[in-house]
C-alpha positions in Angstrom: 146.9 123.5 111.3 150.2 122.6 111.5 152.2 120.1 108.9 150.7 117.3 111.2 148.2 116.6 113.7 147.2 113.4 115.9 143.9 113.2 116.7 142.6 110.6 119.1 138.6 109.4 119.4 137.7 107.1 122.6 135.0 106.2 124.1 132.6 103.0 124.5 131.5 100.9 121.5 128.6 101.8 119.9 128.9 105.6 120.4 130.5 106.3 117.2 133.9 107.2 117.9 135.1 105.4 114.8 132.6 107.1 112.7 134.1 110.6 114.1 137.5 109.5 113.3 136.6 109.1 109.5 134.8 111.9 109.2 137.7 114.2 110.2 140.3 112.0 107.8 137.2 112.1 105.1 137.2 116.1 105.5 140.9 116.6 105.2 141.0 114.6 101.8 138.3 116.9 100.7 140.6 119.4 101.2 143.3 118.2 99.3 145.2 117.1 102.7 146.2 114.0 103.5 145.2 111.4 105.9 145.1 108.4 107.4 142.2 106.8 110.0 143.4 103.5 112.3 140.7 102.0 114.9 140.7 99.5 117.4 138.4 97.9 119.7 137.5 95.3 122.4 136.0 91.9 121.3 132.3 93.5 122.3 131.3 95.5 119.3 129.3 97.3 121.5 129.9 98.5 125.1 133.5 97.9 125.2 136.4 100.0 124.8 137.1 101.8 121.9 139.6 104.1 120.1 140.2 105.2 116.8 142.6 108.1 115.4 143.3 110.1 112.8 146.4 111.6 111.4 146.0 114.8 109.3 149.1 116.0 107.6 150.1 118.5 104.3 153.2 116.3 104.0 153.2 112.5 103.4 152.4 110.3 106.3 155.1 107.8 106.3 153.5 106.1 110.0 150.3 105.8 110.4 149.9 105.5 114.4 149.7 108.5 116.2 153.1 109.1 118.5 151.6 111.4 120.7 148.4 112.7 120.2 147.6 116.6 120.1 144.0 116.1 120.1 141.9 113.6 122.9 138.4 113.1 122.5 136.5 110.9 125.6 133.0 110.1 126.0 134.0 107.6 128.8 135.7 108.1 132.1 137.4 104.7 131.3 138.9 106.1 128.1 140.1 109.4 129.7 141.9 108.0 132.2 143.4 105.7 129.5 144.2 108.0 126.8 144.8 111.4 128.6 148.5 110.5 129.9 149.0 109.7 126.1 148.6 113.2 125.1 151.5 115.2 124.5 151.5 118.7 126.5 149.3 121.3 125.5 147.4 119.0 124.1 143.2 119.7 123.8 141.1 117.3 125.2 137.3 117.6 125.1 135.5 115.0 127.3 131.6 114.7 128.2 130.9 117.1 130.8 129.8 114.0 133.1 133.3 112.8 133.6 135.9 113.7 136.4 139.1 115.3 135.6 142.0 113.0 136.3 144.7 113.7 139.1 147.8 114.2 137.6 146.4 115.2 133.9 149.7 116.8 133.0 149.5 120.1 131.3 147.0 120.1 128.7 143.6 122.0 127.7 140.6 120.2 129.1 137.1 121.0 127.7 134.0 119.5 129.1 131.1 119.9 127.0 127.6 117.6 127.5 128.4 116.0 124.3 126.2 113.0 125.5 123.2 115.5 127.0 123.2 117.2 124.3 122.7 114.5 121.8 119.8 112.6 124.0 118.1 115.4 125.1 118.4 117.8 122.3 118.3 116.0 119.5 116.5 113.5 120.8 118.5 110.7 119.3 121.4 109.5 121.7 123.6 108.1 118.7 124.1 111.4 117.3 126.9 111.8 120.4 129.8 111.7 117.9 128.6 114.2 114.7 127.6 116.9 118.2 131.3 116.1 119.3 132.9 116.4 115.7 131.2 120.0 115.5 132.4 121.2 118.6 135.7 119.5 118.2 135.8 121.9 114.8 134.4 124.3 116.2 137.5 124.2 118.7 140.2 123.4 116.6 138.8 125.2 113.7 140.6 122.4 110.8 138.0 122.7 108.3 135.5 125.0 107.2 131.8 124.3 108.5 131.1 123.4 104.5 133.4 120.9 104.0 132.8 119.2 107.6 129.2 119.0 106.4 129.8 116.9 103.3 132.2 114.5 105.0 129.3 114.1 107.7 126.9 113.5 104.5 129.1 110.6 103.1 129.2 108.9 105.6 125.8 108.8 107.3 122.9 106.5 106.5 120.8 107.8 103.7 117.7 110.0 104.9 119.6 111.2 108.4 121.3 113.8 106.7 118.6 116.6 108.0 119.1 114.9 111.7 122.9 115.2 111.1 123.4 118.4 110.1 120.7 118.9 113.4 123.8 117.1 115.4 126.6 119.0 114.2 125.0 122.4 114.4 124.7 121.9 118.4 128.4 121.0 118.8 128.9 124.1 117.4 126.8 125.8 119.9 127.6 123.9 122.5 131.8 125.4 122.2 129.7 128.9 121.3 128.1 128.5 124.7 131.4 127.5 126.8 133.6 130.1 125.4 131.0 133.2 125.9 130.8 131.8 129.3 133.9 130.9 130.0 133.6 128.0 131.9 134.5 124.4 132.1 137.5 125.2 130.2 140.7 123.9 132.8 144.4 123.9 132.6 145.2 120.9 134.1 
């Protein structure tokens, strides 16, 4: 990781974007790094727009909104075509696998992975979408070790879904495991 990274979380309300924003910032204080977590959403708490981001930094954070964001996560075609032009260059953005690149993307890393597959039909429990994208999303960007990404997932999920959790985040894992030996669905755009 460099001294500091922006890391942006978007999707539709309900999914747990927010939630994956905290458990990132949760995992770098772990760590002994700082962080800072901002989130914002549409007056529907549920089904509306949504975005939250993190800032992860060795050095003190002296703004807490994300300039221009290195890391894009979108769950929604609404939210990538929002956020993606937001990104600086190079940037990684992993998006469900259902979505449609953008025209005009820029020059950054797109990864589709069936984040929201995964979690329905694999799990079996559609709100686990967000701890199956936080695994991949480490899995990708490798920030913290699988250890300490695991007990910032246990704080902050409800009491008794810690097996079903840990279930979650294991497939994200996978699912970048599968990708990369494949290599597919991994664009330059």
């Amino acid at each position: 990781m460099k001294n500091r990274y922006e890391m942006r979380f978007s999707g539709s309300g309900g999914q747990g974007v927010i939630l994956a924003s905290v458990i990132f910032a949760e995992a770098a204080i772990i760590s002994g790094i700082n962080a800072v977590q901002s989130q914002s959403y549409g007056p529907e708490a549920r089904g509306g727009m949504c975005k939250a981001e993190t800032i992860i930094s060795r050095d003190s954070i002296d703004f807490s909104k994300p300039i221009c964001p290195g890391f894009l996560l979108a769950l929604t075609q609404k939210a990538l075509d929002k956020f993606l032009p937001e990104t600086r260059e190079n940037a990684v953005i992993v998006a469900d696998a259902s979505l449609n690149i953008p025209e005009n993307a820029g020059n950054k890393k797109l990864v589709l992975l069936p984040i929201l597959k995964t979690a329905g039909e694999d799990i079996g429990k559609a709100f686990t979408a967000n701890i199956v994208a936080v695994g991949a999303i480490n899995s990708l960007l490798g920030l913290f070790d699988r250890e300490t990404l695991t007990e910032a997932v246990k704080r902050h999920v409800p009491p008794g879904s810690e097996a079903l959790n840990e279930k979650a985040l294991q497939a994200g894992y996978e699912l970048v495991d599968r990708q990369m030996a494949e290599s597919c669905r991994v664009y330059i755009v």
